[in-house]
N, C-alpha and C positions, 0 to 999 in steps of 0.2 A: 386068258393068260397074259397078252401083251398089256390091253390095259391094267392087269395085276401090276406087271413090272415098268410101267408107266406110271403108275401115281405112286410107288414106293422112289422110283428115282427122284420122280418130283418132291414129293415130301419131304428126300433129305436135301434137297436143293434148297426147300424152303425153309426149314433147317438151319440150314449153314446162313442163308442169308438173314436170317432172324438172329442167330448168332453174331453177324456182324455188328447188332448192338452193342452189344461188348466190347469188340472191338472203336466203337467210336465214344463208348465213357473211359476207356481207358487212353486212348489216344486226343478227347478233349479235356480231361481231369489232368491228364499229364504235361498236356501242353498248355494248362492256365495259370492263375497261381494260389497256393496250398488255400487260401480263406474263401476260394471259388469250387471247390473241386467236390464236397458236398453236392452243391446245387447242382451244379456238372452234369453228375452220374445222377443222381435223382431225379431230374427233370425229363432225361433221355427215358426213364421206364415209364413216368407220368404221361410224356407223350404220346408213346408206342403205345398205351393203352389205350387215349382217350383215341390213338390215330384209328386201331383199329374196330372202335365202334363207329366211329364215322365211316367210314370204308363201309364197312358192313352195312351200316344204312344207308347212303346213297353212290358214295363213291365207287363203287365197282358196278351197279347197275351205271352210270353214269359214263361210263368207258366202255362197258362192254354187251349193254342192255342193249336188244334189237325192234323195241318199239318208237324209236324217235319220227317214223318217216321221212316227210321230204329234209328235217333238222339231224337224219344221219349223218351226211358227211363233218356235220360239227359239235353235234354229242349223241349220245347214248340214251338210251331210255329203258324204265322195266328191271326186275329182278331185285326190286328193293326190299330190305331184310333177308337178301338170299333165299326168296320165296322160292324159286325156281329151280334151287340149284343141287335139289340134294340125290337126284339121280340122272346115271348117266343116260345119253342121249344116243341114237342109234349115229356110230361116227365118231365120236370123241377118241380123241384121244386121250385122254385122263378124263377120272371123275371131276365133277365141277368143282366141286368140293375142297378138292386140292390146290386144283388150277387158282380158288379164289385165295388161298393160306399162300401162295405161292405171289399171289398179286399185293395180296395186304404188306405181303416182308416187302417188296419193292417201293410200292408207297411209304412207307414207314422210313426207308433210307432215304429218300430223296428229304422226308420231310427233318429227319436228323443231321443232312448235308445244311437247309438252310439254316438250322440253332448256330450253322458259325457264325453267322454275320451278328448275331447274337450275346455272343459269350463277354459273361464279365459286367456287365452294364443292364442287361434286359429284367424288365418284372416277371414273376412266374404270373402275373395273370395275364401280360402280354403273350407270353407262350401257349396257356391255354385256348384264348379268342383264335389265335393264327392258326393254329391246329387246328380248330375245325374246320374253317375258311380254307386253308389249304388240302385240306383230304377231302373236303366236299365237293370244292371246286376248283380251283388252281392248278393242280396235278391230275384230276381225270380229264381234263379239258384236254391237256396234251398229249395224255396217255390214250386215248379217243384218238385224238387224230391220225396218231403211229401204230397204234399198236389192237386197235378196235374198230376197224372199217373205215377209219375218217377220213377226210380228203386227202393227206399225206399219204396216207397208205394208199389211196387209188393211183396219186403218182410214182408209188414205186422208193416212199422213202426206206433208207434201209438205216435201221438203229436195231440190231439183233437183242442187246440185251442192256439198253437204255442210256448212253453218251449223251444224249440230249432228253430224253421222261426222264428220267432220275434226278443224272447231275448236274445236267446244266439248268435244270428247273428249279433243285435246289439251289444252287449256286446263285440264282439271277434273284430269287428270295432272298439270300442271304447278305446281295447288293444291295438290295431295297432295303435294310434294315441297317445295314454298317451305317448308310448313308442317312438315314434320318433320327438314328440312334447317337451317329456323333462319333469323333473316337475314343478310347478310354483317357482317363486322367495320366498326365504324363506319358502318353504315346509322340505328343510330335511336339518339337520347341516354338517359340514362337519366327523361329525362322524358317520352320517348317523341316527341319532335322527330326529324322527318325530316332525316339528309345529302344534300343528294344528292353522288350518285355519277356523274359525268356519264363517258358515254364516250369513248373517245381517237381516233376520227375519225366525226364525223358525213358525209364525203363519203362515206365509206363508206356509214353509215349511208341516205342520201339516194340511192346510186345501188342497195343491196340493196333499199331501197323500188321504184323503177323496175323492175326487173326483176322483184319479186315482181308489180308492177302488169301488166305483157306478158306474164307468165305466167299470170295472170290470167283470158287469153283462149284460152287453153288448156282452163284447168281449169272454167270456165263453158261457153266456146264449145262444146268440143269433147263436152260430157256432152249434146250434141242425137244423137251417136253416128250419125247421118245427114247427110246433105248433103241433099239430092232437094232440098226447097223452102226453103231456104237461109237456115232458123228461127234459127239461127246467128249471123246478123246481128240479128236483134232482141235474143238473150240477151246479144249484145258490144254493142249501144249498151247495155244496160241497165248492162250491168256498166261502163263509163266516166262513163256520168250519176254511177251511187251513188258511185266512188271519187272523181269529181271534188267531189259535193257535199260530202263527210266529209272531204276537206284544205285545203277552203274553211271548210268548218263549225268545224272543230277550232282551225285558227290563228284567227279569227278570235273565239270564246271564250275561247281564250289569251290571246289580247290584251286581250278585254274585261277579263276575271279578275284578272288576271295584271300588267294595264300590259305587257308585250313580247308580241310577234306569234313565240310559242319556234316552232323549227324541230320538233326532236323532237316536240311536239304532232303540226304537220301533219302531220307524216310516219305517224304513228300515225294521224292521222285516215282519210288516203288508203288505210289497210289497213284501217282502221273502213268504210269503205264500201265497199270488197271482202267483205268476210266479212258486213257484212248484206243483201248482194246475192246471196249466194252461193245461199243457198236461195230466194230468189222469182225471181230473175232471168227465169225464163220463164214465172214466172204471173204479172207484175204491168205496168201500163201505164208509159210513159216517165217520167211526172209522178210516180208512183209510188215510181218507182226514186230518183228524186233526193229525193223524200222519207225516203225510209227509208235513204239514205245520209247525207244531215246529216243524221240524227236518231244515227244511228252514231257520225260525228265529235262531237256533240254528248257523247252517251253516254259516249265511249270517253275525253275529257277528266273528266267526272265518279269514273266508274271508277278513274282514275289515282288521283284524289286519295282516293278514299275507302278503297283498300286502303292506300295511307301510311298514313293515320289510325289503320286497322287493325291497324298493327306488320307487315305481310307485304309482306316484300320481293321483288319481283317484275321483276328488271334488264329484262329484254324488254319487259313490258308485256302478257305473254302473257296474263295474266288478262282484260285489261280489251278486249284490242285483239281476242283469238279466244273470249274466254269472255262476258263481257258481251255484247258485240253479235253474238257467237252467237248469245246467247239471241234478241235483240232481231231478229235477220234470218230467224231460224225463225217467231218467232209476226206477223210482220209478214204474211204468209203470210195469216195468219189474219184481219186484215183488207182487207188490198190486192189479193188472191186475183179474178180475175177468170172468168167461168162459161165464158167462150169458151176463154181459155188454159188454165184446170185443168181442163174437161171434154172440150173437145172437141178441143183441138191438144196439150195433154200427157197428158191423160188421167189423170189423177192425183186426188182429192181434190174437194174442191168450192169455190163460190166464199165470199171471206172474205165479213164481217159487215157491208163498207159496198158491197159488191153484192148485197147480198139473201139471201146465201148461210147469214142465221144464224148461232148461236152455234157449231154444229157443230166447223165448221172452223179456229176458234180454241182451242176445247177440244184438240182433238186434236192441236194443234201444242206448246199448252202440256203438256198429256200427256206427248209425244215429249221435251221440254224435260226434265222433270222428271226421268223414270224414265234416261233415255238419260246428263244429267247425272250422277245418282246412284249410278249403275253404274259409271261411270268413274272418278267419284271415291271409290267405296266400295273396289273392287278394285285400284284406282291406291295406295292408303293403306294396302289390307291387303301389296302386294305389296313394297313399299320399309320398311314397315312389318320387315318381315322381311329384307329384304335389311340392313336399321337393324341389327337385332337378331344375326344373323351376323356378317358382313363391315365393319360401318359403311358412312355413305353419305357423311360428310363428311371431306376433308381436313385434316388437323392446323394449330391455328392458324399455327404457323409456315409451313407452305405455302401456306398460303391467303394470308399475307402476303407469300412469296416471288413467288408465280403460279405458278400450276398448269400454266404451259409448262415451268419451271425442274422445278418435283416433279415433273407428271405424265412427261413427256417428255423432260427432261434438257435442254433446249435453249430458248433464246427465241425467239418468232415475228419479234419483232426486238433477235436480238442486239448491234450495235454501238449500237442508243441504251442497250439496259437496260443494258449492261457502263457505257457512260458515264455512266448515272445514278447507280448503284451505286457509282463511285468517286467521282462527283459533280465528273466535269471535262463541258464543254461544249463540244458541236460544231456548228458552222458547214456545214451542206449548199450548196454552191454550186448557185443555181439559174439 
């Protein structure tokens, strides 16, 4: 019976997080511009497909296989093609089966997090090499360490439902790619002034936010992998406090900063306070939570502007919104950590430095942070690095100026406005 109602919860966990597809072709289509937004959404389901046959073939033995021996603390071994996995095991607490649908939706967002460093300028056969490269190896390597017996996890690192596997592995990809990709045509002046580039539907944008947010509770919720005592609910208020505080936080710095209350901000903040939730969500008190979500939206407006500055262009925001407050929702951990939730109800880690818990557990987070960072983006840079140096990775400037609907795919995601732009007559939609 418990595992009956164990792999139904998880399922719809995975579910909602597999959903959050959606949310991120309507939140990248929205925030690019109209002769991109074709490729956009199209690419993101071409992905997720090819992600999930990689997964399936080695990437989840590879994180979670128990044949590696003395090479366990640094990867995985066993279980390739899911040989293993199709009944349950005396102890489980869900079928494998699920646990593994449940693992493929999280690999699949991480690797959807680094298409931003991406957007606008990438070839779709660049997309396809990275995808395998990165589901086979790049993301279980880390997901191994934290979250499949690997060294991290002997020290006690605590990322409940992946601030640093997901999005900051995405995000450190997404760095590696801005950066040797270049920034798009008319992004900075030659003095180094920022254009912007605004996207061609923020409702768009505004309702891929929403759904990324109700998936949200999926991908938090559901990493309690139990129901029994319905701990579940504590990680989904935690996780609605942080995203509420960070698109309060964010629009409301915009506005200070700024003079206008920008949309895109909040929008980005509400996901800032998702992803710095994502890792403490069950080790930290209510009051907690909301603090380290506007500190997110806080963050995740500073981030913006500081990579402008920097000449790296970044359409999504991927850096700032899953890489910055990555960082910042990992090592919050480290001081909001409290002795009851990381010892004795998650079991994980100990408590951070303003429960008594010491420097310990702040160390160890930043550790996680650094090495887990660095890897991502070391092999993330070596790997495109080369796919550069074969194949190229970017588009010809002429298509980049057509859109990558027209080159990559022959067709526009919306044909009768680009045709009428293009001849430069104007239509009246009757509404």
């Amino acid at each position: 019976m418990e595992l009956g109602l164990n792999a139904v919860w998880v399922m719809l966990g995975a579910i909602l997080v597999i959903f959050m597809q959606g949310g991120f072709i309507m939140l990248e289509s929205g925030s690019t511009r109209m002769k991109n937004a074709g490729h956009v959404a199209g690419k993101t389901i071409f992905t997720f497909g090819l992600c999930s046959l990689v997964f399936w073939a080695v990437g989840y033995a590879l994180i979670f296989g128990s044949q590696a021996g003395g090479l366990q603390p640094l990867i995985g071994w066993g279980d390739y093609f899911a040989f293993d996995l199709m009944n349950a095991a005396e102890g489980d607490d869900v079928p494998p089966t699920v646990f593994f649908i449940f693992q493929l939706a999280f690999a699949a967002v991480s690797l959807t997090i680094a298409w931003g460093g991406f957007a606008e300028r990438a070839k779709l056969s660049a997309y396809l090499i990275f995808s395998i490269v990165f589901t086979a190896i790049i993301y279980p390597v880390i997901a191994h360490w934290i979250w499949g017996s690997g060294w991290l996890a002997d020290e006690g690192k605590q990322d409940f439902a992946g601030s640093t596997v997901v999005h900051l592995t995405g995000a450190m990809a997404a760095l590696a790619a801005t950066i040797l990709l270049k920034p798009r045509l008319g992004k900075f002046n030659k003095d180094g002034t920022v254009n912007d580039i605004p996207g061609h539907n923020q409702v768009f944008t505004t309702l891929g936010v929403l759904i990324l947010w109700v998936g949200w509770f999926g991908f938090n919720g559901a990493s309690t992998i139990t129901v029994g005592d319905g701990f579940f609910g504590f990680v989904a208020m935690n996780t609605q406090l942080a995203a509420a505080a960070g698109a309060v936080a964010a629009l409301l710095v915009a506005w200070m900063f700024s003079g206008k209350p920008d949309i895109p901000t909040m929008l980005n903040g509400a996901l800032a306070g998702l992803v710095a939730i994502t890792a403490s969500c069950a080790f930290v008190e209510p009051w907690a939570a909301v603090v380290i979500g506007l500190l997110g939206g806080v963050l995740v407006y500073a981030s913006m502007k500081f990579f402008d500055k920097m000449g790296i262009d970044d359409p999504i925001y991927a850096l700032s919104v899953h890489g910055t407050v990555g960082v910042w929702g990992t090592i919050s951990n480290g001081f909001f950590a409290t002795p009851e939730l990381a010892e004795e109800i998650v079991g994980v880690g100990r408590a951070g430095l303003f429960y008594g818990g010491g420097w310990h557990q702040l160390g160890v987070q930043v550790l996680g942070v650094v090495v887990s960072g660095a890897f991502a983006f070391i092999a993330s840079y070596i790997v495109l690095a080369i796919i550069k140096a074969v194949i190229g990775l970017r588009v010809t400037e002429e298509q980049e100026i057509v859109g990558l609907d027209l080159s990559e795919h022959g067709v526009y995601g919306y044909p009768e406005q680009m045709k009428n732009a293009a001849s430069g007559t104007e239509t009246t939609v009757a509404g």
